[in-house]
C-alpha positions as a LaTeX table, in Angstrom:
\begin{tabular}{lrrr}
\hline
Residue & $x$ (\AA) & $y$ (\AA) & $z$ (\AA) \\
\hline
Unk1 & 0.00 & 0.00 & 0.00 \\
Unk2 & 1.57 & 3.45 & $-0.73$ \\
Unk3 & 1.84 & 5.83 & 1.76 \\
Unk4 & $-0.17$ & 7.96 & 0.20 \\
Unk5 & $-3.19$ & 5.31 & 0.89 \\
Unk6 & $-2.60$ & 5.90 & 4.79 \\
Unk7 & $-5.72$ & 6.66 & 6.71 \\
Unk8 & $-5.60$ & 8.33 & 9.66 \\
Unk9 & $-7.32$ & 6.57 & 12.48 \\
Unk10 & $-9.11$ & 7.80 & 15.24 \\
Unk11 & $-9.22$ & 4.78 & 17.77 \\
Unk12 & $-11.76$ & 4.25 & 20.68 \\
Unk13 & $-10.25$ & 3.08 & 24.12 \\
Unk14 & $-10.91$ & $-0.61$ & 24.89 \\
Unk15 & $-13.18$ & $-1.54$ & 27.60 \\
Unk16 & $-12.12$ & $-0.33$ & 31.40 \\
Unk17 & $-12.65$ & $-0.69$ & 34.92 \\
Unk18 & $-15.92$ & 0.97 & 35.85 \\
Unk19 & $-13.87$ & 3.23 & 38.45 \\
Unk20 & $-10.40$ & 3.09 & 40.39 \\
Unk21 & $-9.16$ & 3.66 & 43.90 \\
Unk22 & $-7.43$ & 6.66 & 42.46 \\
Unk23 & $-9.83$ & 8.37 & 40.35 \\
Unk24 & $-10.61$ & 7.92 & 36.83 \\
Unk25 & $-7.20$ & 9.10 & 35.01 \\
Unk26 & $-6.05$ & 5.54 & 36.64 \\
Unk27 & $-8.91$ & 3.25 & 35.21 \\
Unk28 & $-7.06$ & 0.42 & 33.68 \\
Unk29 & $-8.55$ & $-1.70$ & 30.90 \\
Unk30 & $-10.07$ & $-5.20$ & 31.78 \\
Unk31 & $-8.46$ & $-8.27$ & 30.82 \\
Unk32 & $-10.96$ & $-9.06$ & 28.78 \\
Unk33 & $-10.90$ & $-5.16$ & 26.67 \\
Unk34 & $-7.23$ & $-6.03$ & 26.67 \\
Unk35 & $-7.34$ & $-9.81$ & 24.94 \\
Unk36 & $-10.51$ & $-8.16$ & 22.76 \\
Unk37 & $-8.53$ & $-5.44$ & 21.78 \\
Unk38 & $-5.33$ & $-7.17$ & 21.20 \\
Unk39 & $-7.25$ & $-9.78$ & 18.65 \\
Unk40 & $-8.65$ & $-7.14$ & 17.25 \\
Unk41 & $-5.20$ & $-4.79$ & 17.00 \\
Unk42 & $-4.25$ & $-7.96$ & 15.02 \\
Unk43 & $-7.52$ & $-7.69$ & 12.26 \\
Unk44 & $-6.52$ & $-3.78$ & 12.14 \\
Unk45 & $-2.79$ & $-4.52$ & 11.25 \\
Unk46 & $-3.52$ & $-6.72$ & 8.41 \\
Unk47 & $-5.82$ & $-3.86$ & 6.84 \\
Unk48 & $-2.93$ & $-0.97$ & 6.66 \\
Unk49 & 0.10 & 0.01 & 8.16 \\
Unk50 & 0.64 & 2.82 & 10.55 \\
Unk51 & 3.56 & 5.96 & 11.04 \\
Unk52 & 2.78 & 6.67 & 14.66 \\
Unk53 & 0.55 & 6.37 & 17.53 \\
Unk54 & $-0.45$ & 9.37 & 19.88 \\
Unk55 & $-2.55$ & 8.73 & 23.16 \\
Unk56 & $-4.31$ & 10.75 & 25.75 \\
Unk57 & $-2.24$ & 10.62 & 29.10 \\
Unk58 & $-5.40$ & 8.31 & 31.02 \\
Unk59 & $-4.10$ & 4.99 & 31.49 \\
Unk60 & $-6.76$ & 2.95 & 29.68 \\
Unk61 & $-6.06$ & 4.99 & 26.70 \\
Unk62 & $-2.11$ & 4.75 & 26.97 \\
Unk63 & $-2.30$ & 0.92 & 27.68 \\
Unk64 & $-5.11$ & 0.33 & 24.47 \\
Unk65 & $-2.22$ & 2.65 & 22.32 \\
Unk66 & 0.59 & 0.40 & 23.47 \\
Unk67 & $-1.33$ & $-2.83$ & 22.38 \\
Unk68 & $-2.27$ & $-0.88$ & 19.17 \\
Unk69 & 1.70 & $-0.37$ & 18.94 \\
Unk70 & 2.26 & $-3.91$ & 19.45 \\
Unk71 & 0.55 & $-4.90$ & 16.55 \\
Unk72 & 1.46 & $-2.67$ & 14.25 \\
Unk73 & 5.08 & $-2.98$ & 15.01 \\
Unk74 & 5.36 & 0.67 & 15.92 \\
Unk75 & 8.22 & 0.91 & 18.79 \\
Unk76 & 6.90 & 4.05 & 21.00 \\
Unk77 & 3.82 & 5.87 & 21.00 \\
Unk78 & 3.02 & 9.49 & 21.77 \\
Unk79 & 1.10 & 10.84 & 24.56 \\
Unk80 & $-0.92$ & 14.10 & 24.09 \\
Unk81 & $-3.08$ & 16.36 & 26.01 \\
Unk82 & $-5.37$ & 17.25 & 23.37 \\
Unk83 & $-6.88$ & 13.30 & 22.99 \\
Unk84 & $-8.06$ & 14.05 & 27.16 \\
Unk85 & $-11.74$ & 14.33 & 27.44 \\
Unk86 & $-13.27$ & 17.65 & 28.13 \\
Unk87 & $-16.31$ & 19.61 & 26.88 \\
Unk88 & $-14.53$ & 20.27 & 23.38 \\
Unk89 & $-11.91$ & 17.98 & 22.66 \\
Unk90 & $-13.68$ & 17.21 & 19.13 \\
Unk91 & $-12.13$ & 20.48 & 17.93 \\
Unk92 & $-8.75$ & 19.57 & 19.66 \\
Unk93 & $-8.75$ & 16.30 & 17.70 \\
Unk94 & $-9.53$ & 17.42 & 14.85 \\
Unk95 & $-6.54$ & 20.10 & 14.72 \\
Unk96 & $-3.85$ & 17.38 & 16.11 \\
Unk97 & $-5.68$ & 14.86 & 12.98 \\
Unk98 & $-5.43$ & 17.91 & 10.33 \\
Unk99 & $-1.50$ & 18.81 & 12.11 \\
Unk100 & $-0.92$ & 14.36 & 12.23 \\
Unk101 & $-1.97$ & 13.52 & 8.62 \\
Unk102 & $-2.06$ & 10.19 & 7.22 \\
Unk103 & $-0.82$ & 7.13 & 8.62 \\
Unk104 & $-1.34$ & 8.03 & 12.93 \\
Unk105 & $-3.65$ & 6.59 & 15.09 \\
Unk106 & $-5.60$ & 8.90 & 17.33 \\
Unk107 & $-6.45$ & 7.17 & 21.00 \\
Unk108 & $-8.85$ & 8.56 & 23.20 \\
Unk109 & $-12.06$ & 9.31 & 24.53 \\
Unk110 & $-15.91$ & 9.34 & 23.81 \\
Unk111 & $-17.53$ & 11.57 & 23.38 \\
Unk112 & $-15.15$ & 13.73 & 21.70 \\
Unk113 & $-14.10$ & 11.14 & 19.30 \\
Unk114 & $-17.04$ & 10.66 & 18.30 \\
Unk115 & $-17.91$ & 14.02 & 17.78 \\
Unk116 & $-14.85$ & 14.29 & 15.87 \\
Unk117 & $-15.18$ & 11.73 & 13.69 \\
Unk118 & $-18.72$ & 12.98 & 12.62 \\
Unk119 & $-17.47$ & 16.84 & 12.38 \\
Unk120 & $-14.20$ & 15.46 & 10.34 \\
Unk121 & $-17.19$ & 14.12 & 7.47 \\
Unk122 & $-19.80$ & 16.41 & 7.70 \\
Unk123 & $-22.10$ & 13.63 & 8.48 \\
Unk124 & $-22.97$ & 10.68 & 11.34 \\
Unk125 & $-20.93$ & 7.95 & 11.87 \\
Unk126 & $-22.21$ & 5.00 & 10.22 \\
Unk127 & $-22.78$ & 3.06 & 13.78 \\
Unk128 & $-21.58$ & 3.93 & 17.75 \\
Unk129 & $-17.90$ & 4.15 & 18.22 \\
Unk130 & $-18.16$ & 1.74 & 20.71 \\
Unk131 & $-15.05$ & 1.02 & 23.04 \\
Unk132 & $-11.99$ & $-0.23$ & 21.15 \\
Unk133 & $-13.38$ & 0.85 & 17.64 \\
Unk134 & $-11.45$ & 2.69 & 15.24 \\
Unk135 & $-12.80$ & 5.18 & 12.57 \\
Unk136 & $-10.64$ & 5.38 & 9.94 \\
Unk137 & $-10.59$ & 8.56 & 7.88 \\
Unk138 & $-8.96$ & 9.03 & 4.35 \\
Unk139 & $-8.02$ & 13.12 & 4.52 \\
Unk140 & $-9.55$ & 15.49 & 1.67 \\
Unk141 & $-8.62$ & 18.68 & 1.98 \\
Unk142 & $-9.98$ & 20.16 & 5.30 \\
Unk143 & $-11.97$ & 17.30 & 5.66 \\
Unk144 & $-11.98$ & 14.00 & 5.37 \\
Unk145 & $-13.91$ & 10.51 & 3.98 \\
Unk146 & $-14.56$ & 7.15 & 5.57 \\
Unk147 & $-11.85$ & 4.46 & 4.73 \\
Unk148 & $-13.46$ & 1.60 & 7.13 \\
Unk149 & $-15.20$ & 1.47 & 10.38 \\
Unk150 & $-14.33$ & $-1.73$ & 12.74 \\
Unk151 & $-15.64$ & $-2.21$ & 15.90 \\
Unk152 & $-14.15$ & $-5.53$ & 17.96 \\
Unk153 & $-15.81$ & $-8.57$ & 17.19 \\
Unk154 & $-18.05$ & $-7.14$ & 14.64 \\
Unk155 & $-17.53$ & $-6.83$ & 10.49 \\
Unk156 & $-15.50$ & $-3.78$ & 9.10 \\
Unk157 & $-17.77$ & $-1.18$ & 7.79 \\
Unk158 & $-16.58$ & 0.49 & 4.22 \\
Unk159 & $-18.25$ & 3.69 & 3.18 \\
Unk160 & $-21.69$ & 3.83 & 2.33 \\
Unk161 & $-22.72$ & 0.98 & 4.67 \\
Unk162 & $-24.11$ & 1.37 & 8.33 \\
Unk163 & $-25.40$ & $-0.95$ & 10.62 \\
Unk164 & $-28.87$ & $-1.49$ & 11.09 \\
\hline
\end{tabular}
């Protein structure tokens, strides 16, 4: 694939601990969101390759970006304050995805992801952006275009189909 293919994917957190002794920036994922996530860092690998990874600092997010990593082969990843959730990270992420380009991985949090990815095409995403899911975006200009959607466990979405 040339490098010019790259999307740029904005990647869902896999599934956490409901709360933590410390407060929510130390929620780890489950051992199940990690072996889900891990299988399905494995599906993602074999659809494109990746330049980088960048990760908001909360620990479920960093340890989902580090399995990511893993599978793709990438050797560090990136953490960044503008993937933390707050009342408008969608406009955050969407200047760090414009800035990133092609061929990164974006790991954070609903609902500004999800936001996001809807603002980045102008239109709704074609299901939830469930935990661990990854939108990935093809940039066009300002904007971008749906590559695939894939959601753990669950068939990857191309453009024009949704789920029902």
């Amino acid at each position: 694939m040339s490098v010019h293919m790259l999307p740029l994917m904005i990647v869902r957190h896999a599934v956490a601990e409901d709360e933590h002794p410390l407060g929510d920036e130390a929620r780890a994922l489950t051992s199940e969101g990690r072996a889900a996530f891990r299988q399905h860092a494995r599906k993602l690998a074999r659809l494109t390759p990746l330049t980088g990874i960048v990760t908001s600092p909360l620990v479920r997010a960093v340890q989902t970006a580090e399995i990511l990593a893993e599978a793709f082969g990438i050797g560090q990843v990136e953490v960044h304050g503008a993937l933390l959730p707050h009342a408008n990270a969608h406009k955050r992420i969407l200047e760090l995805a414009l800035e990133l380009g092609q061929g990164w991985a974006l790991v954070g949090h609903n609902p500004g992801l999800a936001r996001a990815g809807a603002r980045a095409l102008g239109e709704e995403l074609p299901d939830k952006l469930r935990k661990g899911t990854v939108l990935a975006l093809n940039p066009s200009g300002k904007r971008f275009e749906l590559a695939w959607f894939a959601s753990p466990g669950r068939a990857v979405l191309r453009p024009g189909e949704r789920r029902s």
